[in-house]
N, C-alpha and C positions, 0 to 999 in steps of 0.2 A: 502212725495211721496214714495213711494214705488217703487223696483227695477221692478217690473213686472208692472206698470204703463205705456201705449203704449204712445211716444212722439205724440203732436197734437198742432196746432195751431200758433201763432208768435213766432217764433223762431231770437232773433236776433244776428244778423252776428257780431259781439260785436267788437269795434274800442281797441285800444291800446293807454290809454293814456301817453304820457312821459312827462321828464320833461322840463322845458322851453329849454333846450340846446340839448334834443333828447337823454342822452346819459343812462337815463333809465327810467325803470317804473313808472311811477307815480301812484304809490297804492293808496295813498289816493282820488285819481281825479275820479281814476277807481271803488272804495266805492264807492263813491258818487251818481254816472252814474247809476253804478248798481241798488243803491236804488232807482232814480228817477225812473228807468225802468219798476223794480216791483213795483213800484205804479201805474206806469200807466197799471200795470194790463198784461204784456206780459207774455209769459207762458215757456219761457227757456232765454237761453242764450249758446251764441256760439262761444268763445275764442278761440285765434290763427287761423281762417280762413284769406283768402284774407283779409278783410274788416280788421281785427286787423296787417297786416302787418305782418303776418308768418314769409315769407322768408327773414326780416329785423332783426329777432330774434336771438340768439342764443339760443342754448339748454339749457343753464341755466333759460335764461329768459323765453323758452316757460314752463316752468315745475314751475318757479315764477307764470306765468300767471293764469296756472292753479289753484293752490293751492290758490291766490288772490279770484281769479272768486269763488271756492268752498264756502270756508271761509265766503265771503261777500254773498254771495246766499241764506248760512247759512238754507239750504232743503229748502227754501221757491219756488224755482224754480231750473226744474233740470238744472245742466252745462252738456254740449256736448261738449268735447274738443278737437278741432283741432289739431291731432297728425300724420299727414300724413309727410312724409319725401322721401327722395331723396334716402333713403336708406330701405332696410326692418328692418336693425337691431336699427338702429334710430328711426325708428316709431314706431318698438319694446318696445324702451327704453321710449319713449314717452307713448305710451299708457300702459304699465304697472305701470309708475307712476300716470297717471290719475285713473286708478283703484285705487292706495291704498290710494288717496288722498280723493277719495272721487265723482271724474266724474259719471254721471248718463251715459253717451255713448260718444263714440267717434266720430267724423267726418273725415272721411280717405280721401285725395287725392292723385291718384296715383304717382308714382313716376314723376317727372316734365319736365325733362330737356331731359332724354331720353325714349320714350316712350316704357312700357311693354307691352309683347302680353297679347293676353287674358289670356293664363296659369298663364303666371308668374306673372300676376295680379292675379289672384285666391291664388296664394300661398302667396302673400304678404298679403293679407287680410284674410288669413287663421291663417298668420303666427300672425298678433293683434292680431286676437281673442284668439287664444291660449293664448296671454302673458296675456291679462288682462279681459277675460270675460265679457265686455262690449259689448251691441249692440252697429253696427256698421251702420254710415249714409256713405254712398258714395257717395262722393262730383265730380260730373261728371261736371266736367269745359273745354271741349275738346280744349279749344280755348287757355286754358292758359297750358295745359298736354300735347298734342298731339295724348292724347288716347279717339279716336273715337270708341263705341260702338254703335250698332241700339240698339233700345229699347228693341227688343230680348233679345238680349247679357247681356242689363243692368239686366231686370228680373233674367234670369239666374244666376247672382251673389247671387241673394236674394235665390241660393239654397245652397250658401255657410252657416257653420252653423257661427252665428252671424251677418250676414248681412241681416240687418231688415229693415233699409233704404235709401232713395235717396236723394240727396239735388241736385235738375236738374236746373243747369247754364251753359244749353247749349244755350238757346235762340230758339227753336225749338219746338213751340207749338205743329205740328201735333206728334212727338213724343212723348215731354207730354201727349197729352192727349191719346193717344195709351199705354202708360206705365198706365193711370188713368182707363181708360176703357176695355185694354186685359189682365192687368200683377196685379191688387190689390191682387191675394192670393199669389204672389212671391216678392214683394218687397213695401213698404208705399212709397210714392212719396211724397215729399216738393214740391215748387216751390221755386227757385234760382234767379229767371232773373226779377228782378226790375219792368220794363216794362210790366212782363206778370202773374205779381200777382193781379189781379180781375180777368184776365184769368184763371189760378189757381186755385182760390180757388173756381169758380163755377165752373168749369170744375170737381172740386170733389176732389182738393189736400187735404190732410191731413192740410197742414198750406203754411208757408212759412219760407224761413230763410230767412229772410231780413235785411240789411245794411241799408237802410232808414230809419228803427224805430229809431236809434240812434237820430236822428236829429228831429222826428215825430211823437215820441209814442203815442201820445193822437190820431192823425190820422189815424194811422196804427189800433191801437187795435179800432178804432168806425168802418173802415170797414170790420173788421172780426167780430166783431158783428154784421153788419147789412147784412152782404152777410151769413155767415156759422153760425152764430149761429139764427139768426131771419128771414132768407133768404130774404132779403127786399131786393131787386135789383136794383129798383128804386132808394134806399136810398147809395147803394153801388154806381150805379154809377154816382151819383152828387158827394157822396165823391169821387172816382176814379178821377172825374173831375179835382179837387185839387190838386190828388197828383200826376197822372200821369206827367206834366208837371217837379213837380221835380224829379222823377224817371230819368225819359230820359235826363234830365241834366244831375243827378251823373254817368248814362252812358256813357255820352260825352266827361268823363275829368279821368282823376286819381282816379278811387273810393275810394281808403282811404281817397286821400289829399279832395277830395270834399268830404265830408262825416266830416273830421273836421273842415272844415270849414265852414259848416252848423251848426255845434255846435258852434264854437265860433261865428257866428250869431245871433244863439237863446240864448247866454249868458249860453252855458256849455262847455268851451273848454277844448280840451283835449290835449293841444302841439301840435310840429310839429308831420312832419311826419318825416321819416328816410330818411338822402339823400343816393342817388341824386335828390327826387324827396320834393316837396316842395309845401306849401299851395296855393291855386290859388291865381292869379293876382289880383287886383282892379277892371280889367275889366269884369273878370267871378264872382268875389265877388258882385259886385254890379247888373249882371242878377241874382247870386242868391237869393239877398235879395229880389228881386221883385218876382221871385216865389213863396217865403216864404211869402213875405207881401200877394199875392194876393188867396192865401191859408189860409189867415188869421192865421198862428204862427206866424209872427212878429205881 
């Protein structure tokens, strides 16, 4: 794939696997993962977001992370690496080593904890681009940021140089599809939000970055075939039928911890999660496997 190649299509939110005591990476788990991935045919992958447990990382490991994901991908599928931080000179240090490692683009979230205005959002995503030349996805999650942008404001980023795309987890369709229908010569749009990816992707997104493929590849990628690449609607929305039920699950609980624990369901576990938080209970394990069964993956 080539660096001038436009991102398109399943993009997934990629989990973090560790090892049976959490206290690190489990490379080989996360090999493995990957490769099942790209068999089933997905068309990126997206290390260090939410969905891989970021903020449970240190800086050593998120920069292991990457270099892992590169490695194993081995150009067969570009990596997008989750290098957004709390700091501008951290995200810095992050996305400059995802450049020389080999990242196809970055995935930027703003700063977390206290929210940036809009300028000093501009400068902070000015400031990645500068360190590592990679297109840049803007991971707009207002719920977990605090930084609320209208759809306006999002386009407008897209007139920063490097910011080429959007990964939207805000959960707010009529914006989506306002950024899909007034803003496509300023910014590509994803869909982000579990629940609203057959929304999505007929509504015109580019793809999706989703946390569910982990647990659902063969799912996931038959309905971007049969919605965006054969546009068969009917046939999307019988599979929609299937999955929506699990989607709205993994939104009702801890999305990483539910998200590995669909894996060690479906028999690919990837360890705990990082405390304080923790795989679900018996009692949400056993709704999930009825999901799963009646989806037919179990």
């Amino acid at each position: 794939m080539s660096e001038k190649d436009p991102l398109t299509g399943i993009l997934v939110a990629l989990v973090t696997p560790f090892t049976p005591d959490g206290a690190d990476i489990d490379a080989d788990a996360l090999r493995r993962h990957i490769d099942r991935l790209i068999d089933a045919g997905v068309h990126g992958l997206v290390p260090g977001g939410s969905t891989g447990e970021f903020t449970a990382l240190t800086l050593a490991e998120r920069k292991e992370l990457t270099e892992i994901c590169v490695k194993a991908a081995d150009g067969r599928v570009p990596v997008i690496a989750g290098t957004g931080a709390l700091s501008t000179a951290e995200a810095v240090e992050l996305s400059a080593h995802a450049a020389e490692v080999g990242a196809r683009a970055l995935m930027i979230v703003p700063p977390f904890y206290d929210a940036p205005d809009l300028a000093q959002l501009r400068g902070y995503l000015k400031a990645v681009y500068d360190a590592s030349g990679l297109p840049i996805v803007y991971y707009n999650i207002p719920s977990a940021t605090g930084v609320n942008l209208t759809a306006g404001q999002i386009a407008e980023l897209g007139d920063i140089e490097g910011v080429e795309y959007l990964k939207d987890t805000s959960g707010d369709a009529v914006a989506l599809s306002e950024l899909l229908l007034a803003h496509t010569d300023r910014i590509t749009a994803f869909n982000g939000w579990d629940t609203l990816t057959f929304f999505g992707l007929v509504s015109g997104a580019t793809g999706s970055v989703w946390g569910a493929t982990n647990v659902i590849p063969e799912l996931s990628m038959r309905l971007w075939d049969a919605v965006a690449v054969r546009g068969d609607l009917a046939e999307g929305r019988r599979l929609w039928e299937k999955i929506w039920p699990i989607c709205d699950f993994l939104e009702a609980h801890n999305y990483a911890a539910a998200i590995k624990t669909g894996m060690e369901l479906t028999g690919h576990p990837a360890g705990p999660v990082r405390e304080p938080f923790a795989l679900l209970d018996e009692t949400a394990r056993a709704e999930f496997s009825r999901l799963l069964t009646a989806a037919g993956v179990l």
